[in-house]
CHARMM-style PDB file with segment names, atoms N, HN, CA, C and O in Angstrom:
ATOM      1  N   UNK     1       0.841  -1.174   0.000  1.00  0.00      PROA
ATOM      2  CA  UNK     1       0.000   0.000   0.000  1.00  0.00      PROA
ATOM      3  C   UNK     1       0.889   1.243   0.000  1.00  0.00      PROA
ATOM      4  O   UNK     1       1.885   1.219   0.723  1.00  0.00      PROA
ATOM      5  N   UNK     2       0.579   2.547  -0.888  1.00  0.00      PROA
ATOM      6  HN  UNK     2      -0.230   2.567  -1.476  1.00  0.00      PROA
ATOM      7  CA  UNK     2       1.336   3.871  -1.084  1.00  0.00      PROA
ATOM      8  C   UNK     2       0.958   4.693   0.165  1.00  0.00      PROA
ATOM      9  O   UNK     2      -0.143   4.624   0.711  1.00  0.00      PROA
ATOM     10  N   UNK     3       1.863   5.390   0.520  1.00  0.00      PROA
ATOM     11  HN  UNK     3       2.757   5.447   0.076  1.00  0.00      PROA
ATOM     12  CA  UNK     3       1.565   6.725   1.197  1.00  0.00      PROA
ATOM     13  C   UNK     3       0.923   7.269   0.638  1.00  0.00      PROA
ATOM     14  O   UNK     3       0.472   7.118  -0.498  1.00  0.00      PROA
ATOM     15  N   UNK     4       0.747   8.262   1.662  1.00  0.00      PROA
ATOM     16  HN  UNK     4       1.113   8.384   2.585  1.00  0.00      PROA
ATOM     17  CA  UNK     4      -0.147   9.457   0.580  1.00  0.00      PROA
ATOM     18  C   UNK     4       0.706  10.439   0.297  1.00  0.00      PROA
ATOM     19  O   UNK     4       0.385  11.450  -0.327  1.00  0.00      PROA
ATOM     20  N   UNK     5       1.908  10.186   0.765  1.00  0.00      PROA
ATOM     21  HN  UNK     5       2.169   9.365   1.271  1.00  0.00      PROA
ATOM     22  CA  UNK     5       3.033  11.147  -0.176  1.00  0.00      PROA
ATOM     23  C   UNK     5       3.512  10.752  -1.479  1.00  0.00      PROA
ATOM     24  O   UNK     5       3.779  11.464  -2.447  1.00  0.00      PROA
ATOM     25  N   UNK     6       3.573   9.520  -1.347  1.00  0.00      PROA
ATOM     26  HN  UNK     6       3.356   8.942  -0.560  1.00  0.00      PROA
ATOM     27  CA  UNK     6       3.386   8.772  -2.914  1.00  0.00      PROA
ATOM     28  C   UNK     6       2.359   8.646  -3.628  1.00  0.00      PROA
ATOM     29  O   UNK     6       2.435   7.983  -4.662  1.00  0.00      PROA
ATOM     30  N   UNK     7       1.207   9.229  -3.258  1.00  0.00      PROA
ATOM     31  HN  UNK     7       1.145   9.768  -2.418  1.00  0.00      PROA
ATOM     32  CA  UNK     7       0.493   9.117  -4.520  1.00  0.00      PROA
ATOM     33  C   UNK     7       0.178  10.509  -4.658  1.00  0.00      PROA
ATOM     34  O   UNK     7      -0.295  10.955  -5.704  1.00  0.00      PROA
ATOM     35  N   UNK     8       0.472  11.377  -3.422  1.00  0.00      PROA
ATOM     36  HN  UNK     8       0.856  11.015  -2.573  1.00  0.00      PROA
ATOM     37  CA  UNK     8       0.849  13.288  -3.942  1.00  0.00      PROA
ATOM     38  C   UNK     8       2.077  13.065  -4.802  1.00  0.00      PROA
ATOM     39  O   UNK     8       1.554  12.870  -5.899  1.00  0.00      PROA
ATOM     40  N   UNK     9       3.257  12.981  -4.966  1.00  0.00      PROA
ATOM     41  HN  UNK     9       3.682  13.139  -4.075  1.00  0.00      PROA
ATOM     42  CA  UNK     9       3.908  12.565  -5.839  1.00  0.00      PROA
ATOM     43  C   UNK     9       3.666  11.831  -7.453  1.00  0.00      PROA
ATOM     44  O   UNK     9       4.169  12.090  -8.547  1.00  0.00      PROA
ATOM     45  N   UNK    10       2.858  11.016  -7.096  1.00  0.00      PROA
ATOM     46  HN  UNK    10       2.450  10.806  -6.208  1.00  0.00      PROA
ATOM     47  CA  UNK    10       2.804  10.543  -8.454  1.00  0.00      PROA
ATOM     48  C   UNK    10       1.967  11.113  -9.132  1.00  0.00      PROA
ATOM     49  O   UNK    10       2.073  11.291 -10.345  1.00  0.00      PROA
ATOM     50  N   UNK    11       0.773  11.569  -8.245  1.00  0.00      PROA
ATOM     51  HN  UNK    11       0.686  11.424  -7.259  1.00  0.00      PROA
ATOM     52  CA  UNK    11      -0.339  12.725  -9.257  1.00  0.00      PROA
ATOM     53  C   UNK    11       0.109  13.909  -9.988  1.00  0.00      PROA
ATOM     54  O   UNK    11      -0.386  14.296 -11.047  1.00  0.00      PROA
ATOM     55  N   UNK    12       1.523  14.715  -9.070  1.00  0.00      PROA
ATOM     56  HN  UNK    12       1.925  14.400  -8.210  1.00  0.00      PROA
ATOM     57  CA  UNK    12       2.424  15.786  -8.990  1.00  0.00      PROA
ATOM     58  C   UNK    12       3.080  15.082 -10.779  1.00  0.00      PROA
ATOM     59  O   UNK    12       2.919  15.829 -11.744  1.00  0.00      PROA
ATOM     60  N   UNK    13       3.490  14.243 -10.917  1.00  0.00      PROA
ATOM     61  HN  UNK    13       3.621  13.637 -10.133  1.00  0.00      PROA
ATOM     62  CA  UNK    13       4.706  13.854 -11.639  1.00  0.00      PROA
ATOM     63  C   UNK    13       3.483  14.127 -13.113  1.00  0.00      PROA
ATOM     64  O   UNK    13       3.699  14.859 -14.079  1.00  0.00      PROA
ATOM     65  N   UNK    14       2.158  13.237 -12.845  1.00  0.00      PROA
ATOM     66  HN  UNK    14       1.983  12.643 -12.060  1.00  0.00      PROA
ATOM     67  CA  UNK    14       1.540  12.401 -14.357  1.00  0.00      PROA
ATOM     68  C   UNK    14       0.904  13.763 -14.617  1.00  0.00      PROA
ATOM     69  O   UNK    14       1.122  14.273 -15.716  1.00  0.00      PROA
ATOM     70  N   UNK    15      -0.156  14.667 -13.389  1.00  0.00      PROA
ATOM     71  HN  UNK    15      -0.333  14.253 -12.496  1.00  0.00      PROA
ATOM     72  CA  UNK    15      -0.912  15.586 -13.672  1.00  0.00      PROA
ATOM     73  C   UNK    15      -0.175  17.320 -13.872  1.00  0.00      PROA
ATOM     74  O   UNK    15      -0.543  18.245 -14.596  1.00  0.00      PROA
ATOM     75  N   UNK    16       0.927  17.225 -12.933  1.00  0.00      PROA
ATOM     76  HN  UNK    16       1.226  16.473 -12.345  1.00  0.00      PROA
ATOM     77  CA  UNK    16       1.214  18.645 -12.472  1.00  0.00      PROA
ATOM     78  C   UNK    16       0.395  19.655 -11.550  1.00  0.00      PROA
ATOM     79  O   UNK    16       0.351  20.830 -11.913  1.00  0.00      PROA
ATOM     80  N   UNK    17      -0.086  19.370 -10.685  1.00  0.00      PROA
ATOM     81  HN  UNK    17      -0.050  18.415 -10.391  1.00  0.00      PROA
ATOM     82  CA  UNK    17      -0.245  19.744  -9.663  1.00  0.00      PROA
ATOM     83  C   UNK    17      -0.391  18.788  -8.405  1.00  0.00      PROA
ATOM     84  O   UNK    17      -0.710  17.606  -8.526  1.00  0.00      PROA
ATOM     85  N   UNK    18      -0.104  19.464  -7.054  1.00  0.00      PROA
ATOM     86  HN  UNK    18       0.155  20.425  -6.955  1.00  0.00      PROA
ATOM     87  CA  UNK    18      -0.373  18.601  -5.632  1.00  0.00      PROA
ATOM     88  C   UNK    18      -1.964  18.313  -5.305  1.00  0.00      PROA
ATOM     89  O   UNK    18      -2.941  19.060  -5.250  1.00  0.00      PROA
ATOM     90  N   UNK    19      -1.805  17.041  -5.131  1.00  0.00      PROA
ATOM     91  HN  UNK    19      -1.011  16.434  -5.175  1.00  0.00      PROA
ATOM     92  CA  UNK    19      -3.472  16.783  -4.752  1.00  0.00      PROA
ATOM     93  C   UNK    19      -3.463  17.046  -2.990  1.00  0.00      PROA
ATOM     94  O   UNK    19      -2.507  16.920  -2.224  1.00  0.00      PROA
ATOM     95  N   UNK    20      -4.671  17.392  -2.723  1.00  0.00      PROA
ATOM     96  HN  UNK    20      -5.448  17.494  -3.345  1.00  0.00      PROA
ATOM     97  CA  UNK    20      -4.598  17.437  -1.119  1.00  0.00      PROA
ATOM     98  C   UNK    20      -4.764  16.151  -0.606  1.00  0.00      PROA
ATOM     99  O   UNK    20      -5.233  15.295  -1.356  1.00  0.00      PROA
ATOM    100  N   UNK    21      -4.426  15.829   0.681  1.00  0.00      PROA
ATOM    101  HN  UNK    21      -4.045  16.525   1.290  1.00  0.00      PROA
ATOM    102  CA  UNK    21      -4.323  14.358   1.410  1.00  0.00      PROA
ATOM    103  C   UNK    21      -5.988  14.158   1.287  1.00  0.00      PROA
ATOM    104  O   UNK    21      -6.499  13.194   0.716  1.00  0.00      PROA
ATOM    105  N   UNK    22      -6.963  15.569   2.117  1.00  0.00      PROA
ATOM    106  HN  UNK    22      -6.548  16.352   2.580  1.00  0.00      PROA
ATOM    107  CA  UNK    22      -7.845  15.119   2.027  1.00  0.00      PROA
ATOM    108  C   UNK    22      -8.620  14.496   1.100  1.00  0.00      PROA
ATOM    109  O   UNK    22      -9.274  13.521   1.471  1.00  0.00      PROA
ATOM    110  N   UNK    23      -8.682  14.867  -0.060  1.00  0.00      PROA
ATOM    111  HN  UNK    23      -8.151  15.659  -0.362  1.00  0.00      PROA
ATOM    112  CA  UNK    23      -9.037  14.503  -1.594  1.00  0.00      PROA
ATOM    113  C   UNK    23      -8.762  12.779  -1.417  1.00  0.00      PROA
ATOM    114  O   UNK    23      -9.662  11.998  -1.108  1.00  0.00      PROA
ATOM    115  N   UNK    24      -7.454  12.408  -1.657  1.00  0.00      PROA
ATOM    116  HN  UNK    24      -6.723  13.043  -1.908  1.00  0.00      PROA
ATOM    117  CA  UNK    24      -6.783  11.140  -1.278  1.00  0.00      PROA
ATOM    118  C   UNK    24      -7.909  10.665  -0.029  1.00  0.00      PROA
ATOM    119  O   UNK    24      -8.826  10.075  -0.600  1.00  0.00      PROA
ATOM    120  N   UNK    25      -8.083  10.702   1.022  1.00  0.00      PROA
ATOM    121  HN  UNK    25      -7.338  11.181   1.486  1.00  0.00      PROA
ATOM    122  CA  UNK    25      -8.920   9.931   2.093  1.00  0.00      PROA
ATOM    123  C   UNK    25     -10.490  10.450   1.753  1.00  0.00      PROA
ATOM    124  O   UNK    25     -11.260  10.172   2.672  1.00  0.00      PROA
ATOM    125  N   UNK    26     -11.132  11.167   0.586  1.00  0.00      PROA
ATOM    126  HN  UNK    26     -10.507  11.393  -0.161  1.00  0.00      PROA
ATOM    127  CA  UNK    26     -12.111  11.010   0.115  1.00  0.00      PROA
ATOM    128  C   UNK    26     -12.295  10.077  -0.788  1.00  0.00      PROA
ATOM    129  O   UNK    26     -13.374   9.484  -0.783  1.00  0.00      PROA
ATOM    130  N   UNK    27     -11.404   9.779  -1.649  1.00  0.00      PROA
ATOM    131  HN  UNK    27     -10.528  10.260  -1.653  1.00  0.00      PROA
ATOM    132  CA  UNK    27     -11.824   9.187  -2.653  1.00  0.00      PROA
ATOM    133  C   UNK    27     -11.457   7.191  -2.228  1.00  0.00      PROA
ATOM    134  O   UNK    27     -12.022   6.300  -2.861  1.00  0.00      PROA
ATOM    135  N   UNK    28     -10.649   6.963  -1.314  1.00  0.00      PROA
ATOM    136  HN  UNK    28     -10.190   7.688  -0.799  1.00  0.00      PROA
ATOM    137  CA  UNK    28     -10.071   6.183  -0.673  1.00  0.00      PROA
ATOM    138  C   UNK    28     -11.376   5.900  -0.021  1.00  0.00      PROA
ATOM    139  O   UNK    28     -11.835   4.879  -0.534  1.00  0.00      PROA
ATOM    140  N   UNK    29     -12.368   6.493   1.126  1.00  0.00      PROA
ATOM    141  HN  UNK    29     -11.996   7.323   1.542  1.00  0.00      PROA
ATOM    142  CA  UNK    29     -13.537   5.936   2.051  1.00  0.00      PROA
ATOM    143  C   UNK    29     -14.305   5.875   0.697  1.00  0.00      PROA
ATOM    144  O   UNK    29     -15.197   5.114   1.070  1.00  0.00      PROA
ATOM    145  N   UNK    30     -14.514   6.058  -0.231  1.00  0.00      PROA
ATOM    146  HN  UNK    30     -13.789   6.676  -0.534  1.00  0.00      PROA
ATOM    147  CA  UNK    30     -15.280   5.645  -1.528  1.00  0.00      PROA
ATOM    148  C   UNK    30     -15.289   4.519  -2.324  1.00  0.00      PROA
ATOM    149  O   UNK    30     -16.022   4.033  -3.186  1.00  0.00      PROA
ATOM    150  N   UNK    31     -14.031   4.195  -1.656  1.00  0.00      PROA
ATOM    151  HN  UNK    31     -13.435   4.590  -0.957  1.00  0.00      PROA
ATOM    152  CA  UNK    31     -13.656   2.886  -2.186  1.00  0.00      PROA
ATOM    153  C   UNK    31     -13.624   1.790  -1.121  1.00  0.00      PROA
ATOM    154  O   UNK    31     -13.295   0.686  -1.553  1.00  0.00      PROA
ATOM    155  N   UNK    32     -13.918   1.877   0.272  1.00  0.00      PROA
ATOM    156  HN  UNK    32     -14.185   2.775   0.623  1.00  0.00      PROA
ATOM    157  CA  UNK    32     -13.791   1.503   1.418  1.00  0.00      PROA
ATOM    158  C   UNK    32     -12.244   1.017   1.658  1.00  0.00      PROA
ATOM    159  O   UNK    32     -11.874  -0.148   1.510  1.00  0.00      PROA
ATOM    160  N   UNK    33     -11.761   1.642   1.884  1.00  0.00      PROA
ATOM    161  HN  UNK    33     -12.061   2.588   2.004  1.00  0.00      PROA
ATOM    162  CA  UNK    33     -10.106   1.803   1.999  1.00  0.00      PROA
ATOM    163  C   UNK    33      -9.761   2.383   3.511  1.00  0.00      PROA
ATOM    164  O   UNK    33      -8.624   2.222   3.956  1.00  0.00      PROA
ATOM    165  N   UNK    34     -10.591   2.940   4.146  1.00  0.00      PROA
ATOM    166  HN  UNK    34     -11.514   3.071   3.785  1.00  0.00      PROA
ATOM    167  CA  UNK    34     -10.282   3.397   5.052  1.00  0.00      PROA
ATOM    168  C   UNK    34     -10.584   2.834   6.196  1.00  0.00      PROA
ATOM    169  O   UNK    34     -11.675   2.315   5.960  1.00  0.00      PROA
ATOM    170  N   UNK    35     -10.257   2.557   7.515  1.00  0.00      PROA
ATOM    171  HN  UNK    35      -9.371   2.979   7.707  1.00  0.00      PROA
ATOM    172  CA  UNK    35     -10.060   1.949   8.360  1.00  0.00      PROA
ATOM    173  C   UNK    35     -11.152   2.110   9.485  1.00  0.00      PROA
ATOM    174  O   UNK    35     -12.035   1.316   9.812  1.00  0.00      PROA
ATOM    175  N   UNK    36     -10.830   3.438  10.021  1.00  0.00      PROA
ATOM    176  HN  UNK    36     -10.113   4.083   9.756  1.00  0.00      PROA
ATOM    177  CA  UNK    36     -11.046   4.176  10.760  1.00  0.00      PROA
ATOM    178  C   UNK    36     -12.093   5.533  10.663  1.00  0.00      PROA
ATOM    179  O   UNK    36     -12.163   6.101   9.573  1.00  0.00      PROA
ATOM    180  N   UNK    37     -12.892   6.036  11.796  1.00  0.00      PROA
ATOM    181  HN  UNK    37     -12.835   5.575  12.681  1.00  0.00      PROA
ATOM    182  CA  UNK    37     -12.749   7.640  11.230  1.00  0.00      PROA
ATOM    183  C   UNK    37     -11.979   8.332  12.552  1.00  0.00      PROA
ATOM    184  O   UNK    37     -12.048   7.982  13.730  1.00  0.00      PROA
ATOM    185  N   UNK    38     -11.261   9.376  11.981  1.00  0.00      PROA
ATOM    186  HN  UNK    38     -11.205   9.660  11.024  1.00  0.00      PROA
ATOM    187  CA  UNK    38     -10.080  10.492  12.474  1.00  0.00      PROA
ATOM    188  C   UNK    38     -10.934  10.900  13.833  1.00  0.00      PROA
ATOM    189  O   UNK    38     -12.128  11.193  13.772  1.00  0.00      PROA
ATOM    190  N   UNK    39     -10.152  10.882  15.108  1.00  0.00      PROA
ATOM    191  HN  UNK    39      -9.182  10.643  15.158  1.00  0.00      PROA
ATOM    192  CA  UNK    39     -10.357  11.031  16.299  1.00  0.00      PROA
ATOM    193  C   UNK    39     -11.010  12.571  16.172  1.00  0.00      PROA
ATOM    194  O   UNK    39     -12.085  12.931  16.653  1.00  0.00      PROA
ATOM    195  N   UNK    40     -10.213  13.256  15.512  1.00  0.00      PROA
ATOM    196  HN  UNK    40      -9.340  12.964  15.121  1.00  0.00      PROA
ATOM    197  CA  UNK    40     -10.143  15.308  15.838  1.00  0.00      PROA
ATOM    198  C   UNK    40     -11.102  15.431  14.483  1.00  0.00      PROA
ATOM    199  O   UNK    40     -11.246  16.601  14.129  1.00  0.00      PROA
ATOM    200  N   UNK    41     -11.739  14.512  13.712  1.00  0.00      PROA
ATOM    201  HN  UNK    41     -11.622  13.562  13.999  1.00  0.00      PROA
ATOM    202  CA  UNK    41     -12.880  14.899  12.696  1.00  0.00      PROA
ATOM    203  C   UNK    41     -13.841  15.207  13.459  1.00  0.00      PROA
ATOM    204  O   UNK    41     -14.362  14.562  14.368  1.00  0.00      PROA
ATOM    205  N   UNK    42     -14.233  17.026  12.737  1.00  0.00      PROA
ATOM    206  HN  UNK    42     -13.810  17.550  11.998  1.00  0.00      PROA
ATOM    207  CA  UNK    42     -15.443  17.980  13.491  1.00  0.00      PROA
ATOM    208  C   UNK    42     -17.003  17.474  13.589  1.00  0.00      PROA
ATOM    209  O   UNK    42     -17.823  17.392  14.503  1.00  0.00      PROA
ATOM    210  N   UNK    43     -16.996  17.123  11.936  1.00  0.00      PROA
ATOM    211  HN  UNK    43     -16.329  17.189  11.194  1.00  0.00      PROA
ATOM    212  CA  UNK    43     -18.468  16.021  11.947  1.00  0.00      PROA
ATOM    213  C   UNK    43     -18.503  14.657  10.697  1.00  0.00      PROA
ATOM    214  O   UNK    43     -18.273  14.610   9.489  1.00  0.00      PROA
ATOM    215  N   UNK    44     -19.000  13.459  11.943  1.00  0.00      PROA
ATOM    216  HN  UNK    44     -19.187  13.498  12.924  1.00  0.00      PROA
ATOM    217  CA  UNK    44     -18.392  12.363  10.980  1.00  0.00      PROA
ATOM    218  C   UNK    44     -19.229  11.918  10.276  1.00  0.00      PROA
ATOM    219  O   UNK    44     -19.135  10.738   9.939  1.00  0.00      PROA
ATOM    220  N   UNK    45     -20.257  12.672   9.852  1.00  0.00      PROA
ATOM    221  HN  UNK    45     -20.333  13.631  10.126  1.00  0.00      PROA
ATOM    222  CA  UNK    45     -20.987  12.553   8.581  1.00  0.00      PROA
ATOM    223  C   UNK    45     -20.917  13.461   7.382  1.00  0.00      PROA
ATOM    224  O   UNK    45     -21.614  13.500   6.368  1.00  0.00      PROA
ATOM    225  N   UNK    46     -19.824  14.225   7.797  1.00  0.00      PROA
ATOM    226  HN  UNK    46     -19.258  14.194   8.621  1.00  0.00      PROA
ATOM    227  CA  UNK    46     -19.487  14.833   6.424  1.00  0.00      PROA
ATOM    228  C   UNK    46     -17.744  15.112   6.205  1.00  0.00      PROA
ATOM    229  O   UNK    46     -16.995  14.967   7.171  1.00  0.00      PROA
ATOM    230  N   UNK    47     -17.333  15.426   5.165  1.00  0.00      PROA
ATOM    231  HN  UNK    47     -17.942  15.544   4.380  1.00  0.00      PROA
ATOM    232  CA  UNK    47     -16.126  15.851   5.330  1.00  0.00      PROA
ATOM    233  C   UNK    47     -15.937  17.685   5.066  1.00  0.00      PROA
ATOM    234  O   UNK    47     -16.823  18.376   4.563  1.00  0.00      PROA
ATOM    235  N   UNK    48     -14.910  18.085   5.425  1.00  0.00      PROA
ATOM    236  HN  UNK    48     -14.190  17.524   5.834  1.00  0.00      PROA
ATOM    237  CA  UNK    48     -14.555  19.600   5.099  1.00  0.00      PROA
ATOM    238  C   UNK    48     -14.663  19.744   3.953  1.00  0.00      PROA
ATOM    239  O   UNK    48     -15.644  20.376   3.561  1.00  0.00      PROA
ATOM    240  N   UNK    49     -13.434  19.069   2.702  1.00  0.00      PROA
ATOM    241  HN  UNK    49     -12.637  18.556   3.020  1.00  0.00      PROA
ATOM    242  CA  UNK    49     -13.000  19.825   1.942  1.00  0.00      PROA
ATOM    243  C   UNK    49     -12.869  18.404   0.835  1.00  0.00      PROA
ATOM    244  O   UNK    49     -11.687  18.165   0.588  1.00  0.00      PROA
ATOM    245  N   UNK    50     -13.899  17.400   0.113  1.00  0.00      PROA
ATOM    246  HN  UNK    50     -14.859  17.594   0.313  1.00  0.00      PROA
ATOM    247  CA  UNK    50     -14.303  16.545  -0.395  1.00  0.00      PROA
ATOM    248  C   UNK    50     -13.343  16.768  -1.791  1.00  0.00      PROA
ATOM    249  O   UNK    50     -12.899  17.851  -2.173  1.00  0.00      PROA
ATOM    250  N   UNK    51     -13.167  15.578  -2.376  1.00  0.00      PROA
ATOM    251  HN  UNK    51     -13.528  14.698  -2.065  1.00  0.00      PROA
ATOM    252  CA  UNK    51     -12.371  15.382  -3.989  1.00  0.00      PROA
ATOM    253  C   UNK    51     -12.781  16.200  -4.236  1.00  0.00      PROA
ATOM    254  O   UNK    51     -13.654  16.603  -3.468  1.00  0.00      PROA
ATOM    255  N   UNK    52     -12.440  17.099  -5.558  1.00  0.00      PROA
ATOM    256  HN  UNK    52     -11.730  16.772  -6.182  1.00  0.00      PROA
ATOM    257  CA  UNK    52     -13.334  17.996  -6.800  1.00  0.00      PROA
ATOM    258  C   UNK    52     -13.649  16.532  -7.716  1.00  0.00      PROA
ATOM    259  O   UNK    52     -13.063  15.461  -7.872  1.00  0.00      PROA
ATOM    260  N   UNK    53     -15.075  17.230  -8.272  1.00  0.00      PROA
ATOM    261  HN  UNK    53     -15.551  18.100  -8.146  1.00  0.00      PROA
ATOM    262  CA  UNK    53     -14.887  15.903  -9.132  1.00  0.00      PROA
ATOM    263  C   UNK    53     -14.302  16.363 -10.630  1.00  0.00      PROA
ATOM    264  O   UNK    53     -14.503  15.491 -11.474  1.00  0.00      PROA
ATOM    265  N   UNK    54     -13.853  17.147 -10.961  1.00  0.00      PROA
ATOM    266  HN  UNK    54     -13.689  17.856 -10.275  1.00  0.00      PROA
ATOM    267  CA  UNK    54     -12.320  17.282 -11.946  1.00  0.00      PROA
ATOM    268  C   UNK    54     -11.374  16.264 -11.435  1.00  0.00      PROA
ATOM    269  O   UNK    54     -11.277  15.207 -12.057  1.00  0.00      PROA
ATOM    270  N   UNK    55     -10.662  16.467 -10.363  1.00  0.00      PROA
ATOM    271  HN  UNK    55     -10.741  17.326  -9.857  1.00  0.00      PROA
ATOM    272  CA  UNK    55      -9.490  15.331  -9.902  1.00  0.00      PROA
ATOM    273  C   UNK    55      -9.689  14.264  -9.184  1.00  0.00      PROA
ATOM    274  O   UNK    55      -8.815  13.639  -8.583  1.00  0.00      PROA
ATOM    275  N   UNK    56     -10.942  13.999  -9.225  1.00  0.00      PROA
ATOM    276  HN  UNK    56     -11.652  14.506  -9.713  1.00  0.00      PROA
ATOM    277  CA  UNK    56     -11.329  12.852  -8.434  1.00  0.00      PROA
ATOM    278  C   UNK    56     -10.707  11.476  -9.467  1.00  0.00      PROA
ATOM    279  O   UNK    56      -9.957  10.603  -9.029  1.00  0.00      PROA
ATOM    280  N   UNK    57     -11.284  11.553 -11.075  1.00  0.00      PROA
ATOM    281  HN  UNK    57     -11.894  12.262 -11.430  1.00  0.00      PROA
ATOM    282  CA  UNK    57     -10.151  10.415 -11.903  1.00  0.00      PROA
ATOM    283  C   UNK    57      -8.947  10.641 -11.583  1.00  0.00      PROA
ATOM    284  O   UNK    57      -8.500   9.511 -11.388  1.00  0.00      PROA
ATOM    285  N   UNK    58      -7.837  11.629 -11.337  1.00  0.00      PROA
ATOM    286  HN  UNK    58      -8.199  12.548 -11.495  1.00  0.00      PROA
ATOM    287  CA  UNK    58      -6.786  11.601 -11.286  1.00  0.00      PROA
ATOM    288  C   UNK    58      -6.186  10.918  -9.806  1.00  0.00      PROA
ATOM    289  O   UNK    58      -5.067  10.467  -9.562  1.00  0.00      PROA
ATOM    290  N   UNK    59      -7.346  11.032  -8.974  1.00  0.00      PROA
ATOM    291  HN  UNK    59      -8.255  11.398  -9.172  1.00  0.00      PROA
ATOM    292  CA  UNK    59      -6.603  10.520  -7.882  1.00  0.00      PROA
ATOM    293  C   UNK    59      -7.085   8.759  -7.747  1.00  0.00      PROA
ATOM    294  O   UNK    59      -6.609   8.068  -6.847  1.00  0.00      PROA
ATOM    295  N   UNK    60      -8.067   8.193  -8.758  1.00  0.00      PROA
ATOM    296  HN  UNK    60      -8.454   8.754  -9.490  1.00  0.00      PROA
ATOM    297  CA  UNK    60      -8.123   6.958  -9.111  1.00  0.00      PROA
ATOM    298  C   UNK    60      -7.477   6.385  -9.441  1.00  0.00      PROA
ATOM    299  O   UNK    60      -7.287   5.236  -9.044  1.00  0.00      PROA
ATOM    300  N   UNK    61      -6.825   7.003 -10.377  1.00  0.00      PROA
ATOM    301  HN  UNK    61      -6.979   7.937 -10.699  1.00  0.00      PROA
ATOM    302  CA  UNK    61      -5.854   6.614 -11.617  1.00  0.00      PROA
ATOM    303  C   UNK    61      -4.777   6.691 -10.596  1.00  0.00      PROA
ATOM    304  O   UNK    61      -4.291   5.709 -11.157  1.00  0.00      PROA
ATOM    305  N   UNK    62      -3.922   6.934  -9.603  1.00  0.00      PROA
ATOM    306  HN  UNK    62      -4.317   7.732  -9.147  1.00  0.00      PROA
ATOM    307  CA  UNK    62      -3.172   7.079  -9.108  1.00  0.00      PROA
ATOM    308  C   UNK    62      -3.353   5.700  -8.298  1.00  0.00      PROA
ATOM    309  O   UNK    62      -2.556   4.762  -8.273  1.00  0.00      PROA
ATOM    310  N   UNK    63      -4.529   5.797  -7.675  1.00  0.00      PROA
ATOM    311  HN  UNK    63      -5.176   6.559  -7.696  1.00  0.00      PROA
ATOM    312  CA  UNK    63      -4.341   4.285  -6.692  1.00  0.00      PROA
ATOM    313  C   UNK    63      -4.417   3.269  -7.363  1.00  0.00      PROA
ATOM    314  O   UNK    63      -4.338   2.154  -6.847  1.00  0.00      PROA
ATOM    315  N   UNK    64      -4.572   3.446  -8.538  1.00  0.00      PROA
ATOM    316  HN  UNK    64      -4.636   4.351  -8.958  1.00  0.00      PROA
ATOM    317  CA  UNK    64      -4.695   2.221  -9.287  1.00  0.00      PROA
ATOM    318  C   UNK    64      -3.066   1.287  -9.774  1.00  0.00      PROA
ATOM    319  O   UNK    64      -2.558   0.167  -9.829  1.00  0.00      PROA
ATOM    320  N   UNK    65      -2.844   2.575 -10.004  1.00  0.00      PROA
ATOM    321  HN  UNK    65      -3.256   3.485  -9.959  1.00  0.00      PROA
ATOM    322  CA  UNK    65      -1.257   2.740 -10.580  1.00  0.00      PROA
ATOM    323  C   UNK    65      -0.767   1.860  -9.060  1.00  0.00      PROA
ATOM    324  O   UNK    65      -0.241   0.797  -9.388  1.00  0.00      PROA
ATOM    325  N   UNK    66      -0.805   2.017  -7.690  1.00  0.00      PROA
ATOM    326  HN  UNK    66      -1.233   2.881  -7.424  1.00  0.00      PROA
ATOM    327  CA  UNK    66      -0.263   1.727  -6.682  1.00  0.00      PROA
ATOM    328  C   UNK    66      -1.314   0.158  -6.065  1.00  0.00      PROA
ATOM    329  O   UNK    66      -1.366  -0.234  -4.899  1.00  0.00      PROA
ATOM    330  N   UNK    67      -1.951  -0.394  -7.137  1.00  0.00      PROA
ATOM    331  HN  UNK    67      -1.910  -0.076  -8.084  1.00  0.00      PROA
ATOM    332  CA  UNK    67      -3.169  -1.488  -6.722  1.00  0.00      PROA
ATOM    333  C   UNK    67      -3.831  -1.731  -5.749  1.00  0.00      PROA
ATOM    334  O   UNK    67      -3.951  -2.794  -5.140  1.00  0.00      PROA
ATOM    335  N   UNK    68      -4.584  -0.104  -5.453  1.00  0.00      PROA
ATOM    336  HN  UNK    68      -4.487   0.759  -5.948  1.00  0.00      PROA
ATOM    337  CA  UNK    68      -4.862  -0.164  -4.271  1.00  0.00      PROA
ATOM    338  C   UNK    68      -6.303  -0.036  -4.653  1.00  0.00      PROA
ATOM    339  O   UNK    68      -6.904  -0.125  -3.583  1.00  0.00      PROA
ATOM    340  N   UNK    69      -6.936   0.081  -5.354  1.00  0.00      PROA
ATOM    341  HN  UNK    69      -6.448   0.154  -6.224  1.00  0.00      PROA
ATOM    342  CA  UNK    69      -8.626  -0.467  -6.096  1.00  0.00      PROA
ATOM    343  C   UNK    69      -8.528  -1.017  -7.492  1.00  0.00      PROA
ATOM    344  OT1 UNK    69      -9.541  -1.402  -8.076  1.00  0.00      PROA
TER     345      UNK     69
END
């Protein structure tokens, strides 16, 4: 399984720009990838600052690249 500095990196390298982590752990609980929910999350039925869905393929295409869906 990638960090999420490695797959900010690899989005950085294929797309040219930094994806945010959060984006990454949106699109990740979409895929049920995620474990847990975050102790210091304000409300756990929503998130702050959700994928765009512009980079939401790019950050697919990234975990995919790392076979993580």
């Amino acid at each position: 399984m990638a960090t999420y500095r490695q797959i900010q990196l690899h989005i950085k390298d294929q797309h040219g720009y930094s994806a945010q982590t959060c984006w990454i752990a949106d699109v990740m609980a979409e895929h049920g990838l995620t474990k847990r929910i975050a102790p210091n999350r304000i409300d756990p039925t929503r998130r702050e600052k959700p994928c765009p869905l512009g980079k939401r393929k790019d950050v697919e295409d990234a975990l995919r690249h790392f076979n993580m869906i």
